[in-house]
Biopython code that builds the backbone (N, CA, C, O; Angstrom):
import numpy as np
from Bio.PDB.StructureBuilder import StructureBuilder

atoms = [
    (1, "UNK", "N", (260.948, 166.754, 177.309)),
    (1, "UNK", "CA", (260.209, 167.213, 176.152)),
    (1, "UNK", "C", (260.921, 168.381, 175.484)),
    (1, "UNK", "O", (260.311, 169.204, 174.802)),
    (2, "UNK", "N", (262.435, 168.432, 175.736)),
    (2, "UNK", "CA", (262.965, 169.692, 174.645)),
    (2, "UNK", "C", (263.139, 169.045, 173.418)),
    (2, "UNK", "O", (262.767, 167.928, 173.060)),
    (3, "UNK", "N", (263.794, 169.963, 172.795)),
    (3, "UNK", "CA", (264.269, 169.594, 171.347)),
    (3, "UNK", "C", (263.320, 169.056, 170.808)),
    (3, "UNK", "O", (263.472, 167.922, 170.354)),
    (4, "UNK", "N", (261.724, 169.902, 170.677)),
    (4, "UNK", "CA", (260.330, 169.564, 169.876)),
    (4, "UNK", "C", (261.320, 170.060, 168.882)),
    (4, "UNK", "O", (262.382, 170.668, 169.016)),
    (5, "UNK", "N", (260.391, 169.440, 167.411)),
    (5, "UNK", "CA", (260.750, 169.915, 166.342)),
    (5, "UNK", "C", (259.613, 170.189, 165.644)),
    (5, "UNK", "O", (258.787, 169.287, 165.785)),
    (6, "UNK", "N", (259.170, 171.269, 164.802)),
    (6, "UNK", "CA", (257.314, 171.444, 163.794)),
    (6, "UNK", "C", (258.102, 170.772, 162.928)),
    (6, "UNK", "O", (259.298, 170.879, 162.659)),
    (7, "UNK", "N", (256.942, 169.813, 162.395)),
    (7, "UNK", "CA", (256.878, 169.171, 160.891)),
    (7, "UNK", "C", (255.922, 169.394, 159.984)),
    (7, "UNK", "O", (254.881, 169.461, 160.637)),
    (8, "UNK", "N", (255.669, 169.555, 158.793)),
    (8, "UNK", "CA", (254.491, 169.573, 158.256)),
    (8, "UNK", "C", (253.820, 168.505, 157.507)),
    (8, "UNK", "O", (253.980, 168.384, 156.292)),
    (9, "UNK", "N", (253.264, 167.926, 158.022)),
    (9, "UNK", "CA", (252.881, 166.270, 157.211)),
    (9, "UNK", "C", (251.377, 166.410, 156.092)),
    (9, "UNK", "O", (250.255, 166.879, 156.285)),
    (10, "UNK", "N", (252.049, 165.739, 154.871)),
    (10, "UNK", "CA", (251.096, 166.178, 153.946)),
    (10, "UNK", "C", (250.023, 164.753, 154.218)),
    (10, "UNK", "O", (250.409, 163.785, 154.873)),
    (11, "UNK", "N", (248.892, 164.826, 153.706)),
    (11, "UNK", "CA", (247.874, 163.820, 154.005)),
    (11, "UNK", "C", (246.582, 163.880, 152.645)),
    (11, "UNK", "O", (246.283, 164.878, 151.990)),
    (12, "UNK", "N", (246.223, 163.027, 152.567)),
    (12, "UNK", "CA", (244.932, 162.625, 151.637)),
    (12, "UNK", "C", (244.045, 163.953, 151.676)),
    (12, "UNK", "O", (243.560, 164.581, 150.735)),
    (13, "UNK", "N", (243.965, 164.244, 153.359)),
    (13, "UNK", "CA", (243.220, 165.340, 153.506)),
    (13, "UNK", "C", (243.197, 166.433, 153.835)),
    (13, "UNK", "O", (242.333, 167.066, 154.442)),
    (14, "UNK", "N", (244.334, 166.767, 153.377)),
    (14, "UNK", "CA", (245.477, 167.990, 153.821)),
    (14, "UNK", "C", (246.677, 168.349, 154.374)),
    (14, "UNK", "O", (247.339, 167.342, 154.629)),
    (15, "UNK", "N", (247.196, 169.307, 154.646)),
    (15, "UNK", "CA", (248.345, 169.536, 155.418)),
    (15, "UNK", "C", (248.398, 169.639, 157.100)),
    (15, "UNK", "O", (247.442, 170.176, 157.659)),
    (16, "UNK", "N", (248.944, 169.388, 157.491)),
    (16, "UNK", "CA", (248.969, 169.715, 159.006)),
    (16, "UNK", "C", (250.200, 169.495, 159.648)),
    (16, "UNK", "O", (250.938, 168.615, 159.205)),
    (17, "UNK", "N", (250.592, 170.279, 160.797)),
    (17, "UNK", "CA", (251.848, 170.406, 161.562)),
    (17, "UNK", "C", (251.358, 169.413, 162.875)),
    (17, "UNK", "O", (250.284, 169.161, 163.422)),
    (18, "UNK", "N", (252.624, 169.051, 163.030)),
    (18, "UNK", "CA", (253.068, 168.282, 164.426)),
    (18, "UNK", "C", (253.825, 169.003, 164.958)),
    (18, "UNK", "O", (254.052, 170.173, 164.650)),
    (19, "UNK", "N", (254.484, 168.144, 166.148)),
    (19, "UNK", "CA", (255.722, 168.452, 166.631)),
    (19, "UNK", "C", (256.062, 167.396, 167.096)),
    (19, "UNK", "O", (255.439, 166.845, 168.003)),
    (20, "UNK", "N", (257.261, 166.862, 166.479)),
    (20, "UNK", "CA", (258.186, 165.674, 167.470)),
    (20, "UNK", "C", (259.521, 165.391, 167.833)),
    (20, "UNK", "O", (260.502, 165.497, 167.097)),
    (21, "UNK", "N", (259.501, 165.024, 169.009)),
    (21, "UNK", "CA", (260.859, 164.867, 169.691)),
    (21, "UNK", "C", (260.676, 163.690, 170.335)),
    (21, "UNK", "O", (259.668, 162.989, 170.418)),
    (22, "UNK", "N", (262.498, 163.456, 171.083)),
    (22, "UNK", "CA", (263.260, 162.385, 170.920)),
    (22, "UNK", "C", (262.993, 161.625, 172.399)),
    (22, "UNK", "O", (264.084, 161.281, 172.855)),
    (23, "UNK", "N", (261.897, 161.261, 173.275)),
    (23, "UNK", "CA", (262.118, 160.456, 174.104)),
    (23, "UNK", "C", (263.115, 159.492, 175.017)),
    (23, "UNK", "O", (262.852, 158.473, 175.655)),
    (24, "UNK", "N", (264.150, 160.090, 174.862)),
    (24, "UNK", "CA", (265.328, 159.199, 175.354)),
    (24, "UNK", "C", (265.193, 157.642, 176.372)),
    (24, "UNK", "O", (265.304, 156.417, 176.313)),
    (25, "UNK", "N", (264.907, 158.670, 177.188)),
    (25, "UNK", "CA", (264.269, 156.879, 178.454)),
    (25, "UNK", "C", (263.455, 156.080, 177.576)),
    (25, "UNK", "O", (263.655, 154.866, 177.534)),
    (26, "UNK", "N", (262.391, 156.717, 176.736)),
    (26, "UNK", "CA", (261.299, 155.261, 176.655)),
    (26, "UNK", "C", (262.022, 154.558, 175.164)),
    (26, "UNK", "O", (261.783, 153.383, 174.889)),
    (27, "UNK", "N", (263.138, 155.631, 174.041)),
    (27, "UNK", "CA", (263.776, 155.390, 173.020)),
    (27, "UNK", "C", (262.836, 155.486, 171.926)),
    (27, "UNK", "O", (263.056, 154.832, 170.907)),
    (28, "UNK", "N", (261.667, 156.333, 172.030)),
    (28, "UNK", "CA", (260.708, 156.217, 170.565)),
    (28, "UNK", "C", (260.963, 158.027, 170.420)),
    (28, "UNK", "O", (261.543, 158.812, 171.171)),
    (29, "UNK", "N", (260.137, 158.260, 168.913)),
    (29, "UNK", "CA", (260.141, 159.850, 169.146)),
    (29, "UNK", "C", (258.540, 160.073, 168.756)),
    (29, "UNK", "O", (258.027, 159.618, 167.734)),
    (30, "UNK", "N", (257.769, 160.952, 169.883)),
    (30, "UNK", "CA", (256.406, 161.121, 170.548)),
    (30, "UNK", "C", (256.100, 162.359, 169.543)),
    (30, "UNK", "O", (256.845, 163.337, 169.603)),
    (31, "UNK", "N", (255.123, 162.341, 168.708)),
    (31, "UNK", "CA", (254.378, 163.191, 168.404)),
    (31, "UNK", "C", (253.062, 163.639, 168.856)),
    (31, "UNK", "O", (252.171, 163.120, 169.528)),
    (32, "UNK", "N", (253.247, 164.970, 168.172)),
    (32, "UNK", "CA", (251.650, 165.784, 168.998)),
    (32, "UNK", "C", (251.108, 166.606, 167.740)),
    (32, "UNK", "O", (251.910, 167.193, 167.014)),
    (33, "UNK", "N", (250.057, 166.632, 167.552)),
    (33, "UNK", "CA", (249.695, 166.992, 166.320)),
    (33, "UNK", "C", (249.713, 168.802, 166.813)),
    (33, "UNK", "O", (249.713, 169.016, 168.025)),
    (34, "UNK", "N", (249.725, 169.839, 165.998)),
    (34, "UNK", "CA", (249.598, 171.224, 166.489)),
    (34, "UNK", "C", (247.753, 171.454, 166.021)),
    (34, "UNK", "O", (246.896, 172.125, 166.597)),
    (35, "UNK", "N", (247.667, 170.748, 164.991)),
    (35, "UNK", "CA", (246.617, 171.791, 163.555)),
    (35, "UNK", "C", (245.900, 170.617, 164.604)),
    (35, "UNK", "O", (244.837, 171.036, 165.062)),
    (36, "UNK", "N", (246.165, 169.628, 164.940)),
    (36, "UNK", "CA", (244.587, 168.605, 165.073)),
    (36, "UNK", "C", (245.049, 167.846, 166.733)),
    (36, "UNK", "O", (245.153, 166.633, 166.915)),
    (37, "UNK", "N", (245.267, 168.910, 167.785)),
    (37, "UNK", "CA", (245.685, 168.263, 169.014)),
    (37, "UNK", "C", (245.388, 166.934, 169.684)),
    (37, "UNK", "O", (246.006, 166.341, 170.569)),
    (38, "UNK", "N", (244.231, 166.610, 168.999)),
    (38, "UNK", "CA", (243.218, 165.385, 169.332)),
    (38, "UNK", "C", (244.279, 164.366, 169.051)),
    (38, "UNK", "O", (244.012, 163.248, 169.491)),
    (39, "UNK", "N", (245.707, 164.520, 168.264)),
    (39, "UNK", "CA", (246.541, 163.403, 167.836)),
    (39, "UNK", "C", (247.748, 163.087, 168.134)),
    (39, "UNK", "O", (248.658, 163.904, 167.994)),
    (40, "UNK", "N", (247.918, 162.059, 168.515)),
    (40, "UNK", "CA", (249.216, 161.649, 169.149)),
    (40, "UNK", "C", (249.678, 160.247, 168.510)),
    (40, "UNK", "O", (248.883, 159.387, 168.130)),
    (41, "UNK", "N", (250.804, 160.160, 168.460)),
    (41, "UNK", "CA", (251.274, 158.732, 167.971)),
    (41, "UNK", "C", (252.903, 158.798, 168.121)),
    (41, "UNK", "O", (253.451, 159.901, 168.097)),
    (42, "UNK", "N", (253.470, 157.909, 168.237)),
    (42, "UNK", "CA", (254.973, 157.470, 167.922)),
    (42, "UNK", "C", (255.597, 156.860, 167.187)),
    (42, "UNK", "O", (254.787, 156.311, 166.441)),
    (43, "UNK", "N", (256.888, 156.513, 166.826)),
    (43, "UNK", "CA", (257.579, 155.804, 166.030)),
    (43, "UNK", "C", (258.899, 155.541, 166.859)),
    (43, "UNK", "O", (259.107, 156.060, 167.955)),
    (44, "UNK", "N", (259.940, 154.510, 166.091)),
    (44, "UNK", "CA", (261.250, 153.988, 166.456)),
    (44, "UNK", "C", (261.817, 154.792, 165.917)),
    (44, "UNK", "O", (262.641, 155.235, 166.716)),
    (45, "UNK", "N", (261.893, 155.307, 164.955)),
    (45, "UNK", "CA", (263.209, 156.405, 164.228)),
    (45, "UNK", "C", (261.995, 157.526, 163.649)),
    (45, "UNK", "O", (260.837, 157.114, 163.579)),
    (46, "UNK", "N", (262.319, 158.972, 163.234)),
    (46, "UNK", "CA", (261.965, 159.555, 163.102)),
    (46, "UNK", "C", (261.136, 159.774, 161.521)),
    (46, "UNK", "O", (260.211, 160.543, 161.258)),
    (47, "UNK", "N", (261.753, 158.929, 160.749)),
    (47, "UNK", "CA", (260.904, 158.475, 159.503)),
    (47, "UNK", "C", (259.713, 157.625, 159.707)),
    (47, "UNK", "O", (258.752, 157.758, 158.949)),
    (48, "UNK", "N", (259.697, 156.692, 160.747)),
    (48, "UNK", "CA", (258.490, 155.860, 161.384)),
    (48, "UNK", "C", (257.449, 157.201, 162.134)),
    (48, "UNK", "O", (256.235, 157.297, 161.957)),
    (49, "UNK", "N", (258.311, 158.154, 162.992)),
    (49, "UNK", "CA", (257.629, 158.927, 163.679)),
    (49, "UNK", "C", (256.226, 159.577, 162.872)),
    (49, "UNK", "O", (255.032, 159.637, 163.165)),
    (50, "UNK", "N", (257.131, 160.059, 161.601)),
    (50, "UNK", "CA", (256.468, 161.369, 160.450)),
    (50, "UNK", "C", (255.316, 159.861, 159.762)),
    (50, "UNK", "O", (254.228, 160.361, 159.474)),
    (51, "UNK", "N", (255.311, 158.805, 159.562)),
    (51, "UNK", "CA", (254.597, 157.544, 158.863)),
    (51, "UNK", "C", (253.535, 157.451, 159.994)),
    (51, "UNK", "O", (252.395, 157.487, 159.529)),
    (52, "UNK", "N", (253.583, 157.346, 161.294)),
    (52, "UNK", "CA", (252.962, 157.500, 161.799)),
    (52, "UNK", "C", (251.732, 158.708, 162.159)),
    (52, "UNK", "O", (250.504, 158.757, 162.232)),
    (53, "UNK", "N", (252.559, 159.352, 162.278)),
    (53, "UNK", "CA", (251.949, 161.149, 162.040)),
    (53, "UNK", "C", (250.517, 160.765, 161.126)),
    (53, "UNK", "O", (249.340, 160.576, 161.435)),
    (54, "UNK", "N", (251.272, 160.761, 159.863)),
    (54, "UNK", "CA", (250.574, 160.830, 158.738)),
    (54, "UNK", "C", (249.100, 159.847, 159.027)),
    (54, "UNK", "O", (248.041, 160.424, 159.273)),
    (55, "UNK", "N", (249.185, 158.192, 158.960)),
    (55, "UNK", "CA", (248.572, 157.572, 159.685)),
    (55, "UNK", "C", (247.071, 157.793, 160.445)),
    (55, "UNK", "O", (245.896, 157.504, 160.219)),
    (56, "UNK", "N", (248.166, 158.761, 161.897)),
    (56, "UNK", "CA", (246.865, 158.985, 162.733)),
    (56, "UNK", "C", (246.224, 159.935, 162.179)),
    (56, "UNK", "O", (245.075, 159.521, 162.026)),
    (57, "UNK", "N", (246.329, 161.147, 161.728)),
    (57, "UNK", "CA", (245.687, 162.600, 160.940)),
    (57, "UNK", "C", (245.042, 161.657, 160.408)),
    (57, "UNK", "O", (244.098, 161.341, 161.133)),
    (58, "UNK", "N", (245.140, 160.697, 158.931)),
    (58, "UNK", "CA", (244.189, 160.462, 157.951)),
    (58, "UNK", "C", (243.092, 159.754, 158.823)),
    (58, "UNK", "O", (241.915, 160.110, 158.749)),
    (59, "UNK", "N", (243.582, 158.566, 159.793)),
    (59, "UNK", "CA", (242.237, 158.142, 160.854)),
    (59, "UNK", "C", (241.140, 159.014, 161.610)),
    (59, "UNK", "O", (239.981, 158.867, 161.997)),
    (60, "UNK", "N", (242.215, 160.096, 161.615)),
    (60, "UNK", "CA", (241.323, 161.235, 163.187)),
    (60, "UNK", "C", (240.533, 161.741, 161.955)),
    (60, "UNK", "O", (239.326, 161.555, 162.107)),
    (61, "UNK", "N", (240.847, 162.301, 160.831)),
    (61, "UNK", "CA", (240.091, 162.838, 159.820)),
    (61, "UNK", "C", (239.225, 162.125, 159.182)),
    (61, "UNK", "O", (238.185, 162.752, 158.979)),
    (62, "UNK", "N", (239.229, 160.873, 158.709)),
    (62, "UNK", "CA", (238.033, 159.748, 158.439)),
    (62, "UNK", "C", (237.060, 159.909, 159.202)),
    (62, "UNK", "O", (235.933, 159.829, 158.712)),
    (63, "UNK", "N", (237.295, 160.301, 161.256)),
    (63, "UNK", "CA", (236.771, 159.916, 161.810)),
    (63, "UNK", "C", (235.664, 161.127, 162.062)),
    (63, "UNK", "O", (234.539, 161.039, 162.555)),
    (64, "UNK", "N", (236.137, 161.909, 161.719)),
    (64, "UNK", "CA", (235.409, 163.056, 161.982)),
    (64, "UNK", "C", (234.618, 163.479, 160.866)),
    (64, "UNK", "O", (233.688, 164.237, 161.142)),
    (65, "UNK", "N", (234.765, 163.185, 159.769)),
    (65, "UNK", "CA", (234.331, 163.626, 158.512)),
    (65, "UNK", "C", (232.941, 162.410, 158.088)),
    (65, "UNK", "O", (232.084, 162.481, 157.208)),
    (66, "UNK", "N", (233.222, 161.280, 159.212)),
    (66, "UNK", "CA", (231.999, 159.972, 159.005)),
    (66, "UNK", "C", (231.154, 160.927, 159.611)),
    (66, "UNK", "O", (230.154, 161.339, 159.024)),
    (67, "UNK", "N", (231.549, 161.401, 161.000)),
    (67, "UNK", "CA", (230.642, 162.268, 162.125)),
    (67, "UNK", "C", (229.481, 163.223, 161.219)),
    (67, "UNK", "O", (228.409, 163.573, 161.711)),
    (68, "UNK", "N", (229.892, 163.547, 159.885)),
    (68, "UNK", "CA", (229.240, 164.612, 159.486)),
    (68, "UNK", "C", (229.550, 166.190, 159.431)),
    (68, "UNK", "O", (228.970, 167.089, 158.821)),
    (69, "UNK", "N", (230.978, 166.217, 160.519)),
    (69, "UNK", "CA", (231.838, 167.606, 160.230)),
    (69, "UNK", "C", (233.152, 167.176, 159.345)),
    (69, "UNK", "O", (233.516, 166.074, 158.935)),
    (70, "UNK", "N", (233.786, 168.654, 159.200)),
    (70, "UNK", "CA", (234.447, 169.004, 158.712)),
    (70, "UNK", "C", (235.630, 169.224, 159.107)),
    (70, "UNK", "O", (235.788, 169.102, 160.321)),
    (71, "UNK", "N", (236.503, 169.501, 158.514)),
    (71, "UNK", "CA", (238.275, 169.530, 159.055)),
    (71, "UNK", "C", (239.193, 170.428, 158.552)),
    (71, "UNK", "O", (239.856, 170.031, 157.594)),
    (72, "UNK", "N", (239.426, 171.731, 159.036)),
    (72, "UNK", "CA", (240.138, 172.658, 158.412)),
    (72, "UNK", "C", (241.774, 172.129, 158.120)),
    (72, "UNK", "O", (241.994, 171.291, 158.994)),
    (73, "UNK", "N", (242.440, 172.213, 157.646)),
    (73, "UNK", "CA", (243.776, 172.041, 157.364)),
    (73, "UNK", "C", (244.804, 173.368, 157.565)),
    (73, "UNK", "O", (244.274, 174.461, 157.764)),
    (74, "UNK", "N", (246.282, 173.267, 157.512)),
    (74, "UNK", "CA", (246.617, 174.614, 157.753)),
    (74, "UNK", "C", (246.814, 175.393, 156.545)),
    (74, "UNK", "O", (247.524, 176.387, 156.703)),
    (75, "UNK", "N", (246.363, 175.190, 155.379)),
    (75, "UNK", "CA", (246.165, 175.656, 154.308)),
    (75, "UNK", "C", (244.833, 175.965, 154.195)),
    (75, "UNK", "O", (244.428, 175.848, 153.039)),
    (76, "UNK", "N", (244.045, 176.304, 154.959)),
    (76, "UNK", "CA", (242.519, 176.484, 155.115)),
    (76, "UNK", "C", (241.572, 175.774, 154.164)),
    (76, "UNK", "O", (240.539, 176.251, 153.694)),
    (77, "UNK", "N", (242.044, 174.638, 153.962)),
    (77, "UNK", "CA", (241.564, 173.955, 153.012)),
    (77, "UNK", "C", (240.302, 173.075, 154.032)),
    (77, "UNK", "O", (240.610, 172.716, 155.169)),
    (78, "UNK", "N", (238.790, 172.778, 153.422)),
    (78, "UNK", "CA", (237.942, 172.544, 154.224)),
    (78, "UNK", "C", (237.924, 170.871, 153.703)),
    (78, "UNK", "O", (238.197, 170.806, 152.505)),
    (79, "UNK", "N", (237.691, 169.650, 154.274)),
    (79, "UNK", "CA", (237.611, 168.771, 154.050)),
    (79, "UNK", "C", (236.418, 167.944, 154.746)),
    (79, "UNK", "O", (236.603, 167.363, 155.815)),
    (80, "UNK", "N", (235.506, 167.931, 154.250)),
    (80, "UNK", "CA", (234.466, 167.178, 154.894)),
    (80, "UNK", "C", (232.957, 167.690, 154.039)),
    (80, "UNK", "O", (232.813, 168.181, 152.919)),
    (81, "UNK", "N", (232.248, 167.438, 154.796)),
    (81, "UNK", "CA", (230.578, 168.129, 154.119)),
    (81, "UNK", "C", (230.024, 168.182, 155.634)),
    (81, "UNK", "O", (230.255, 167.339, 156.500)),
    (82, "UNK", "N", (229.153, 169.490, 155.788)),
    (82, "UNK", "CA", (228.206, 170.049, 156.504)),
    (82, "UNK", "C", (227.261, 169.464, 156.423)),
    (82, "UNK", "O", (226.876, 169.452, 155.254)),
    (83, "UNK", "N", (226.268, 168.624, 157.456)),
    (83, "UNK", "CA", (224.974, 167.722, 156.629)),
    (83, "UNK", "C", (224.154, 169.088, 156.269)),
    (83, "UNK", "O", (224.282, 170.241, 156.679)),
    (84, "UNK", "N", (223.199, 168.445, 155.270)),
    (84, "UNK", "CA", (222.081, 169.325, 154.966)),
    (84, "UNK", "C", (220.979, 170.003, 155.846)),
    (84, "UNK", "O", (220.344, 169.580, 156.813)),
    (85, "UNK", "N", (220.967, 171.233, 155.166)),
    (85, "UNK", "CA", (220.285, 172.499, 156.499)),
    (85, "UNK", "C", (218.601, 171.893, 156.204)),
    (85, "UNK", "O", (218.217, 171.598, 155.072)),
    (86, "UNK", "N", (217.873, 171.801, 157.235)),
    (86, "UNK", "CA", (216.205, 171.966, 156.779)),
    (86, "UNK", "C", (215.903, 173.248, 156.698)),
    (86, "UNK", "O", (214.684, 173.398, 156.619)),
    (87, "UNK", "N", (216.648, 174.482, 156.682)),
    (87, "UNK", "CA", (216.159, 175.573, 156.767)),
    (87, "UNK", "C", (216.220, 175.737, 154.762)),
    (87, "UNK", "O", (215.275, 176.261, 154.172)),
    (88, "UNK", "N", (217.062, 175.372, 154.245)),
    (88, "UNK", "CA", (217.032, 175.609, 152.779)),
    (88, "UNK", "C", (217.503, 174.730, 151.765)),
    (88, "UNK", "O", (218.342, 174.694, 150.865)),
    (89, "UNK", "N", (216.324, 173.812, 152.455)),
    (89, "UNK", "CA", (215.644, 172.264, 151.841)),
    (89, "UNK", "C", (214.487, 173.087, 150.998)),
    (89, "UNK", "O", (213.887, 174.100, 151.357)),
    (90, "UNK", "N", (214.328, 172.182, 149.496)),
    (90, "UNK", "CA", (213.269, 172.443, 148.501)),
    (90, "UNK", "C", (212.377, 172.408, 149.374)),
    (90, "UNK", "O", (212.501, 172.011, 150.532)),
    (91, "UNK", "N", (211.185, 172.933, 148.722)),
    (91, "UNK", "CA", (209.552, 172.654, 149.338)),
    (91, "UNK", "C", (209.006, 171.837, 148.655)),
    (91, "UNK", "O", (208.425, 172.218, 147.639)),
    (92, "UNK", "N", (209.024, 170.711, 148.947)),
    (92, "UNK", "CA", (207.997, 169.290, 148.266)),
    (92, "UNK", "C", (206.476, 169.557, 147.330)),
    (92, "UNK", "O", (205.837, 168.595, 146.903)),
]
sb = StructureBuilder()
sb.init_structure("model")
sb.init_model(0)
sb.init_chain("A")
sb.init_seg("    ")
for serial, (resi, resn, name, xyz) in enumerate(atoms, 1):
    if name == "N":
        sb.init_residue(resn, " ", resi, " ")
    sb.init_atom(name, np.array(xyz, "f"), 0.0, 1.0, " ", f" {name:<3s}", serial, name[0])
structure = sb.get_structure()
């Protein structure tokens, strides 16, 4: 696992860093998301790697944003909606 490299992969729903390096034995290069650890994926060459990247972030972020939270980016950019509070809901 030397020779990580940070990338910054732009996405639908923001920016976010990885890191990927070169797997030699298995021959793919293994990413790890930094901003969204929950993400991992690979590629055959390192342009597949970063396509991939991109990929899983926009899925993990769909997936979380159906949930009803939200998704900071490393541009502190907020992406999602908070469901609605009953504390400061109209009064019928």
């Amino acid at each position: 696992m030397k020779n990580k490299r940070e990338f910054t992969i732009q996405t639908r729903n923001g920016t976010y860093k990885v890191l990927i390096w070169r797997d030699a034995k298995e021959g793919v290069y293994l990413v790890k998301g930094i901003s969204l650890p929950e993400v991992a994926t690979f590629g055959k060459t390192l342009t597949e790697a970063k396509k991939m990247a991109k990929d899983a972030i926009e899925i993990y972020c769909d997936c979380v944003i159906e949930d009803g939270k939200i998704v900071v980016d490393e541009t502190r950019k907020a992406v999602g909606r908070l469901p609605k509070s009953r504390l400061f809901a109209p009064v019928p």
